[in-house]
N, C-alpha and C positions, 0 to 999 in steps of 0.2 A: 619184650619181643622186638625184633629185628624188622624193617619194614621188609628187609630181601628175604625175608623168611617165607614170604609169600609170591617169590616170584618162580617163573615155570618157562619154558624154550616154547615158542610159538611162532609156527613159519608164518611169512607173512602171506602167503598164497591162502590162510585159514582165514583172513580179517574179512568176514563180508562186505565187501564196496557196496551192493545192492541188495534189496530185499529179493527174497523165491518167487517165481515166474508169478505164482496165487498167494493169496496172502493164507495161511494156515498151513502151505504144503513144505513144514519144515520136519528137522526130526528133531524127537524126545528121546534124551535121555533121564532113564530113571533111578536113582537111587534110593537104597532104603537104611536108613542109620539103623537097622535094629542090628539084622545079620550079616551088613554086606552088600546082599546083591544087588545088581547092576543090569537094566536092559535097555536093548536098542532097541525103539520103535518110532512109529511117524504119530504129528499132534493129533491125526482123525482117531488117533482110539483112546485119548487120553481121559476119558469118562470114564472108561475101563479101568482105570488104573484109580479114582478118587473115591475114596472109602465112602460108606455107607452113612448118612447123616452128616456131613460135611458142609461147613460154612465156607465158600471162598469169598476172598477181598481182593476187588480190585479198585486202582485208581484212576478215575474219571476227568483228571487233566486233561489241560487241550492244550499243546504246543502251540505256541505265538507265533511268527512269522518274525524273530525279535533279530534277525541279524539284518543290517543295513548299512546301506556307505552314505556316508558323510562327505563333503567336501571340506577341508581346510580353508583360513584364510589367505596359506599359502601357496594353494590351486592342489596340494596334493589332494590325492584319497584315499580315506581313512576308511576300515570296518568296526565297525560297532556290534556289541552282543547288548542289548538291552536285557537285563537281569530282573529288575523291581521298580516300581514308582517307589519314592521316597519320601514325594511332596507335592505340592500343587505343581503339574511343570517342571518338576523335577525328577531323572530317572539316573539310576545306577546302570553302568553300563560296562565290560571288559572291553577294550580297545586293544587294536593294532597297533604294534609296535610302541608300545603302554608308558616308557619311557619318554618318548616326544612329544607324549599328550598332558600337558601341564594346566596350572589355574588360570587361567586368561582366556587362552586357544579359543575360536574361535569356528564354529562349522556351518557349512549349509548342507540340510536335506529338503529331500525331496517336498514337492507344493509349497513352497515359499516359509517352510520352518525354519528357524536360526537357532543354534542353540552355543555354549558358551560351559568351559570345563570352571565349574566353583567348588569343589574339592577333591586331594586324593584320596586311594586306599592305595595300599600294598597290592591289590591286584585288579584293582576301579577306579574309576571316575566317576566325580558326579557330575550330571550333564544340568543345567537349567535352560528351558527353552523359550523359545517367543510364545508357544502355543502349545498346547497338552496334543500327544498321541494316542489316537484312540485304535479298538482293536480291526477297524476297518481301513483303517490308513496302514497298519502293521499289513496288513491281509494285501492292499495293492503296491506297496514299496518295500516290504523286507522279503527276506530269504526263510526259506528253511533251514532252522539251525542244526544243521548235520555234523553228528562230533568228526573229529579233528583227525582222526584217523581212518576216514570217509576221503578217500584224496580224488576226490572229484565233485563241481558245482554241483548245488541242487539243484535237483529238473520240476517238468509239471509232476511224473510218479511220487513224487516226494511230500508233494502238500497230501495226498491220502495216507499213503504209506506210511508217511512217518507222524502216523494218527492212532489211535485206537476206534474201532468201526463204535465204541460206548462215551470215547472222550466228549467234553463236556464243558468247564468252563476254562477261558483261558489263563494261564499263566503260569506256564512252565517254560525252559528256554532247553530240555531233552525231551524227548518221549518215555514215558516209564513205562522202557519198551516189551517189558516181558509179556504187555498187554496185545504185543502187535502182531502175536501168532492166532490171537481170536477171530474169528469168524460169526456172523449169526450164525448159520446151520451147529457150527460148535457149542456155541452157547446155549443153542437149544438142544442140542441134545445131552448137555448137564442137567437142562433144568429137567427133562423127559429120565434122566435116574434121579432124579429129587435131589439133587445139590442146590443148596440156599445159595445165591448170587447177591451179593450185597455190594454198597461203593463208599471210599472214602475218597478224601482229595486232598492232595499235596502236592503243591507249585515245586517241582522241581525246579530247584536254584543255579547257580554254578558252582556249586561246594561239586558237581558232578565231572566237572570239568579240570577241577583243582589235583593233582598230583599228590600225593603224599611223599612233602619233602624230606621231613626229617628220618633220621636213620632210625630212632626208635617210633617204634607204633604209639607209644601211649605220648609222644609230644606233638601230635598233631592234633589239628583244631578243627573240626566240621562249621563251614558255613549252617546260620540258619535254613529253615525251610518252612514255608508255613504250610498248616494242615485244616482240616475241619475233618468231623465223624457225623455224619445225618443221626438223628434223635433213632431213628428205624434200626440203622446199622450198630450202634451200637447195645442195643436190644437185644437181637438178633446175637450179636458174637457173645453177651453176657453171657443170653439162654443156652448157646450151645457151649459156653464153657460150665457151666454148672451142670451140665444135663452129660460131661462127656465126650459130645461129639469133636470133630478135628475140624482147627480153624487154618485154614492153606491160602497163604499170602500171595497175592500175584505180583510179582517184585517186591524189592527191595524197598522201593516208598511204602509200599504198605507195611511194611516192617517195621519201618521205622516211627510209622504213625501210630500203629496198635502199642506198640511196645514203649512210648515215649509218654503216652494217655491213659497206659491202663496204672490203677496201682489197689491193691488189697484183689477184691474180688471185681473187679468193676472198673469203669472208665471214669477218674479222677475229674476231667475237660474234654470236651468234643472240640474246641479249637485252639487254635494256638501254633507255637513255634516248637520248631524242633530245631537240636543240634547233638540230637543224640550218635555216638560213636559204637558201633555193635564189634566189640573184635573177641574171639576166643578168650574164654573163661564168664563171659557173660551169661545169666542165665536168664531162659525166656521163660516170659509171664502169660502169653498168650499164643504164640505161633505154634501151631502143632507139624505143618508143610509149608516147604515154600516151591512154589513156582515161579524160574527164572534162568536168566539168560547167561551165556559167560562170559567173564568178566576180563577185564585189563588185570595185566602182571601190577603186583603192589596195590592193589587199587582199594581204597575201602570199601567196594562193593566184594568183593573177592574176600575181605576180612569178614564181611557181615555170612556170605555162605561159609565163610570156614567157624566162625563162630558156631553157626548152627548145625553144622554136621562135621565139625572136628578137620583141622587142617590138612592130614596128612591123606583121610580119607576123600576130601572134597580135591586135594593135588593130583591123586593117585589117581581120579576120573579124570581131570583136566588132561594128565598125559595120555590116559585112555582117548581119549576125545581127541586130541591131537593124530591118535596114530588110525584112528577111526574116521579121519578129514570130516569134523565138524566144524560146521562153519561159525566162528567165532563173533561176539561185541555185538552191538544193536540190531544188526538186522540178519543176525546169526540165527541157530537152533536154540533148543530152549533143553531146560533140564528141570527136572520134578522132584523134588526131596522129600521122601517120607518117614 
């Protein structure tokens, strides 16, 4: 497969800069891989739409506050994306201008931190520090990490927003934002038609940030990610896969984590790494729906829903979407695949 095989014309007047005035008041689109059809409706009725005995999965990350400036010991300023601890004092981190930031360099941040680049990657640095950062120093000196097609600073709206009202523990550097059209009243009124709500967690990395370079699909490499499944949660998805019932993903992290964990009848490991790659001809072992957002042209997220509901089908809504001015990427509409 061709990576342009996956791409699609998208004005840029569709990219949502900001999130909807309330958080939940977006529209859903719905598709159904049996027959076809296709509706437009808003997220308040989307219980309506979630079959009868239904597990959904969502993820309970909590975005870090992981972008921050650095000073050089040149006086320049650098940005920083803190990605993962590595080490005692040591964090992985994407840097500004990636090139310039070599083994030696030199930075200060913020409260008297000094830190120092002691190796590369291809698309990181490793940073070693005078002192470890904890999630409270992230919380008063970093940013919200707003992807890169957001062309405006993070404001105060942004530490909520770019939250799930269920997020939980830290350490992701996105939002796994399909989460971010929920609401309580929403959620209660899933759980008032008896849909099981269950949580898994998976750090969203920067594999989400990475492009998919090469011309073929299948020589690209997924960053890790780590995961964990609660002992509950996967109980829960077992029983309703033996019993039948439809197990509906809320993003693409959860996708990746059910479908990387499970193998025979059952979940193989509750934690662990992923660098699972989901593209067309894959078959799923557990996902019966997915609820999610839409995606960047090329993008592996864009491979993982055309995997599950067939490319030409999942295009053929994207250009739908387009001419229907849905608002596109993280703090877009949302779309329900069943």
């Amino acid at each position: 497969m061709k990576t342009s095989d996956f791409s699609f014309d998208l004005p840029e007047r569709l990219i949502a800069q900001s999130p909807s005035d309330q958080r939940g008041a977006d529209r859903l689109f719905v598709l159904r891989r049996r027959d076809g059809r296709r509706t437009h409706v808003s997220m308040s009725v989307l219980p309506d739409f979630v079959p009868d005995g239904a597990v959904m999965v969502f993820n309970d990350s909590r975005v870090r506050k992981a972008r921050v400036f650095g000073q050089a010991d040149t006086g320049a300023r650098v940005e920083f994306l803190f990605t993962r601890r590595t080490g005692h004092s040591e964090w992985e981190a994407m840097c500004g201008k990636l090139r310039k930031q070599t083994v030696g360099k030199k930075y200060s941040f913020p409260e008297g931190i000094e830190a120092e680049i002691v190796a590369e990657g291809a698309d990181v640095r490793i940073l070693r520090l005078s002192r470890d950062f904890d999630e409270a120093w992230f919380e008063r000196n970093g940013h919200v990490p707003l992807p890169p097609y957001i062309k405006r600073a993070d404001g105060t709206p942004d530490a909520e927003r770019y939250q799930t009202v269920y997020a939980r523990d830290h350490g992701s550097v996105a939002a796994p934002t399909a989460g971010l059209h929920f609401t309580d009243a929403l959620l209660g009124a899933l759980d008032a038609r008896g849909v099981r709500r269950v949580f898994i967690t998976l750090h969203v990395g920067m594999g989400t940030f990475m492009p998919v370079r090469s011309e073929r699909v299948e020589d690209h490499r997924m960053h890790t990610e780590r995961f964990s499944i609660p002992t509950e949660t996967a109980r829960e998805i077992e029983t309703a896969k033996r019993e039948g019932r439809p197990v509906i993903a809320i993003g693409t992290t959860s996708v990746r984590t059910m479908e990387s964990a499970w193998e025979g009848d059952g979940f193989a490991m509750t934690e662990g790494e992923t660098d699972i790659f989901i593209t067309p001809g894959y078959r799923f072992k557990v996902v019966d729906g997915l609820f999610t957002n839409f995606h960047t042209p090329e993008s592996t997220l864009l491979m993982l829903a055309s995997a599950f509901a067939g490319r030409e089908f999942i295009l053929s809504a994207y250009d739908e979407a387009v001419r229907e001015n849905y608002r596109f990427f993280s703090y877009g509409d949302a779309m329900l695949i069943l």
